[in-house]
C-alpha positions in Angstrom: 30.7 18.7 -7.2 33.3 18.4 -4.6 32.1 16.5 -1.0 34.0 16.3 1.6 33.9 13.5 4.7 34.7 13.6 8.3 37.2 11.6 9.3 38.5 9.9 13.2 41.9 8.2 13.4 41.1 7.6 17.7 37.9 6.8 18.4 37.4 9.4 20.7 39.6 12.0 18.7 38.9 14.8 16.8 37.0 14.5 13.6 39.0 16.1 10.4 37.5 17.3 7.2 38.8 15.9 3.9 38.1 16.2 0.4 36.3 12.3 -0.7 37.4 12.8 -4.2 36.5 10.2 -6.7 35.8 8.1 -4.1 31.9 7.1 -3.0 32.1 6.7 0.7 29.9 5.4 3.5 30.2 5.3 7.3 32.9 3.2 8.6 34.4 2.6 5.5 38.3 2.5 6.2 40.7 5.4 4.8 43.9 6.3 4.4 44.3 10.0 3.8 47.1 12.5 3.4 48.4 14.4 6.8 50.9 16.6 7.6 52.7 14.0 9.0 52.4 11.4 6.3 49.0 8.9 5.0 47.1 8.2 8.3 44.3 5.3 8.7 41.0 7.2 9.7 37.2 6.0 9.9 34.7 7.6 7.9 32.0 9.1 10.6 30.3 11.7 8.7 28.9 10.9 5.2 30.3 13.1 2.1 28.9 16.7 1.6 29.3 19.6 -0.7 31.9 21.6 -0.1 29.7 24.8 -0.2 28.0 23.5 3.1 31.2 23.2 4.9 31.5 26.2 7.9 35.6 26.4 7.8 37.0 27.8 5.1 40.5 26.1 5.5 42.4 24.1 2.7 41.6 20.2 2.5 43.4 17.3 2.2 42.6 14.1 0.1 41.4 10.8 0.8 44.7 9.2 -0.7 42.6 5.5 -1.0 40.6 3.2 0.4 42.1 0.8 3.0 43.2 -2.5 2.0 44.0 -5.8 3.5 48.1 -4.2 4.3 46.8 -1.4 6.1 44.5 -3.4 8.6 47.9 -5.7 8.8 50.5 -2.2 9.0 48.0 -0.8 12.3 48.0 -4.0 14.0 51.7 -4.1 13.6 51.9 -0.7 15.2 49.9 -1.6 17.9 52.5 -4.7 18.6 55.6 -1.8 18.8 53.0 0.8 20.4 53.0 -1.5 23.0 56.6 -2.3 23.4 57.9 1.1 23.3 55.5 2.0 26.4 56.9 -0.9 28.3 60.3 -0.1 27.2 59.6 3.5 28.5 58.8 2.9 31.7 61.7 0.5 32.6 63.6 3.6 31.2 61.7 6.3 32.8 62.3 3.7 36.2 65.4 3.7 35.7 66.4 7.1 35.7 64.3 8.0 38.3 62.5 10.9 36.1 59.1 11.9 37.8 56.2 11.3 35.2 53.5 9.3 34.0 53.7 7.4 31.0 50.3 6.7 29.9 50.1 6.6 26.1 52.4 5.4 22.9 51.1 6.1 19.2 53.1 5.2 16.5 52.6 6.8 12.8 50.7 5.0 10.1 54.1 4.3 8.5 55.6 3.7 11.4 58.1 6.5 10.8 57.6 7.8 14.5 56.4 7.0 18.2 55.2 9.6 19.9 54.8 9.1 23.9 52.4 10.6 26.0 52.8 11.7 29.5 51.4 13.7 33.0 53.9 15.6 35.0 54.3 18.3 38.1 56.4 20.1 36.1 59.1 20.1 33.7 60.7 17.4 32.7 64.7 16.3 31.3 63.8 13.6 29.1 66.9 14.2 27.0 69.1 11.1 28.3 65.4 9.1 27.8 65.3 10.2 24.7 68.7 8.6 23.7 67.6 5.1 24.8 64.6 5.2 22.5 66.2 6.2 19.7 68.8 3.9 20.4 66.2 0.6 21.0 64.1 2.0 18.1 65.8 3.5 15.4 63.3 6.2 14.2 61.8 9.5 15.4 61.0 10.3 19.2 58.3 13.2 20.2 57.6 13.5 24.2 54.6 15.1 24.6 53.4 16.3 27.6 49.5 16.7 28.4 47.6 18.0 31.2 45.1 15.5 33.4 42.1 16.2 31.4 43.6 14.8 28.4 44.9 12.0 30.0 41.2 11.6 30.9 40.2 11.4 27.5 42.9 9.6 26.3 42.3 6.9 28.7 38.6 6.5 28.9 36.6 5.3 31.8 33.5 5.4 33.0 31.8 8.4 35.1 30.0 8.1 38.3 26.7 8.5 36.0 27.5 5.0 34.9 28.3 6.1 31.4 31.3 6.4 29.3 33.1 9.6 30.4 32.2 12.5 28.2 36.1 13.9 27.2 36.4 10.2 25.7 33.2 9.5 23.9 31.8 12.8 22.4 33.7 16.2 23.8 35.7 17.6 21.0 37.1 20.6 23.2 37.6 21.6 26.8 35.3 23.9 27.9 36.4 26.4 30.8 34.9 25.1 34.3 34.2 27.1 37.8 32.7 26.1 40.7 30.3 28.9 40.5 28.4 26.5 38.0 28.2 24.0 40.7 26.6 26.8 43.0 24.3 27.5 40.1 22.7 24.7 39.8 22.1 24.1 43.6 24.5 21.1 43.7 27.0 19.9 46.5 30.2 22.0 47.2 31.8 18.2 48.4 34.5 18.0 45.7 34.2 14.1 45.1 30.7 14.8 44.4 31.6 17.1 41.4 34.8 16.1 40.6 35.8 13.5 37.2 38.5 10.9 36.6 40.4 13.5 36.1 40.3 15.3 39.7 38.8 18.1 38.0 35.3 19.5 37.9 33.0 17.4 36.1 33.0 18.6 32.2 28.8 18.4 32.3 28.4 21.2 34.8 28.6 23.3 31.7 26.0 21.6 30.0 22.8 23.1 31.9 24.5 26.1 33.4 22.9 28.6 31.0 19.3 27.2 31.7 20.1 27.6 35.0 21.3 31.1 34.6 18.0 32.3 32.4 15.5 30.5 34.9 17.8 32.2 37.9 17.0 35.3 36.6 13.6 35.4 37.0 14.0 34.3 40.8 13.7 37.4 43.3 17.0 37.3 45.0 17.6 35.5 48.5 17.2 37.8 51.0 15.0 40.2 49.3 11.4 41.2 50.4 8.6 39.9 48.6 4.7 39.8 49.2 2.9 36.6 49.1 -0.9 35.7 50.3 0.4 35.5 53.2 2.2 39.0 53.7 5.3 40.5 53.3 8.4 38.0 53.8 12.0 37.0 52.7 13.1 34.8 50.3 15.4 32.2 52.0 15.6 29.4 48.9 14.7 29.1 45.5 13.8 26.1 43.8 14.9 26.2 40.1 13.3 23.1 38.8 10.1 23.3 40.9 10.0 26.9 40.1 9.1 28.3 44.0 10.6 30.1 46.2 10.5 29.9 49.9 9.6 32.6 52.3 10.3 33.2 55.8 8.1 35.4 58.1 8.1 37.9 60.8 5.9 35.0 62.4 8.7 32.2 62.3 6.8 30.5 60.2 7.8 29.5 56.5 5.7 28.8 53.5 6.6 27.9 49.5 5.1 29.9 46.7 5.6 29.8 42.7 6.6 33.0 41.3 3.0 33.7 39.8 2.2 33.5 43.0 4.1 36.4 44.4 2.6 39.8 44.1 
């Protein structure tokens, strides 16, 4: 029967499906498995399944083998020129006066090409750059250009929760946020309250929106007449996570109520 594993060559990348083969894997076990762009040294951080159980439907590659003392050797060595290109970059990107943000070098596993990483108004002419890294380098040259989020999760950091910023240690994808999600869930408009690392609004405004939405629901709009034991009166605030709402009076006066309450 054929299993399949998932695979991470970033920590906090993307995990990739491939085919174990003959090969009886664990967690963490070290890999080196066939890309597109060559072998690549991943992690193992999902254990092998059937095939059958796998969701996508898309052809997989092999784990070529498992990784021996020359790999660990070969991605430390990359992470020596990983770091030299970037410094390299930057007295080049300095030098030419081009405006963006250098903020990431990854070289291949067989260090066939460096791949640099970087934030930027607008468009860039990187083509005289180019030139000098070739030139200094002697192999392949990609200039990628990412927006902030990315750069977020490329980077890391930690979040005003105190934790380890979600794009970096568990997000796989992007998911679309509004600031209608802040006013959702009753939170503060103040955009350093709401905002990330990134500038942008905080990724986990998405994650309880839709409980907020369904318990919403069942609110009587502000504004609209309700009866309580009181009398009739207006809603003027609802309290999602208390579940009340609270009324205003012809009187002045104001009084809370749960929804079973209301009649």
């Amino acid at each position: 029967m054929e299993k399949f594993i998932g695979v991470k060559f970033k920590s906090n990348g993307k995990i990739y499906d491939f085919l174990s083969g003959p090969f009886v894997l664990n967690i963490n076990d070290s890999v080196i498995v066939s890309t597109e762009q060559g072998l690549g040294f991943g992690i193992v951080v999902n254990p092998p399944l059937p095939v059958s159980e796998r969701e996508s439907k898309s052809p997989l590659k092999k784990v070529f083998r498992l990784a021996n003392e020359s790999d660990f050797e070969q991605r430390e060595k990359n992470k020596e020129v990983e770091v030299e290109a970037k410094e390299f970059c930057q007295e080049c990107i300095d030098e030419l006066g081009l405006q963006m943000n250098l903020f990431s070098v990854e070289s291949t596993f067989d260090a066939s090409k460096l791949t640099f990483f970087f934030t930027a108004e607008g468009r860039v002419d990187f083509r005289q750059l180019i030139k000098m890294l070739v030139k200094k380098f002697r192999i392949r040259i990609e200039m990628r250009q990412v927006g902030i989020r990315n750069q977020a999760k490329m980077c890391g950091g930690m979040g005003r929760c105190g934790r380890e910023v979600c794009c970096s240690s568990f997000l796989d994808k992007f998911e679309p946020v509004s600031i209608r999600m802040a006013k959702e869930q009753d939170l503060s408009l103040n955009p350093t309250k709401i905002s990330g690392l990134c500038g942008r609004l905080m990724c986990c405004l998405t994650y309880e929106n839709e409980t907020y939405k369904h318990l919403r629901s069942k609110f009587p709009k502000i504004g609209s007449e309700v009866k309580t034991g009181k009398g009739k009166g207006k809603v003027v605030n609802q309290n999602v996570i208390r579940n009340v709402v609270r009324v205003s009076f012809e009187d002045g006066t104001y009084s809370e109520h749960k929804l079973d309450e209301l009649i």
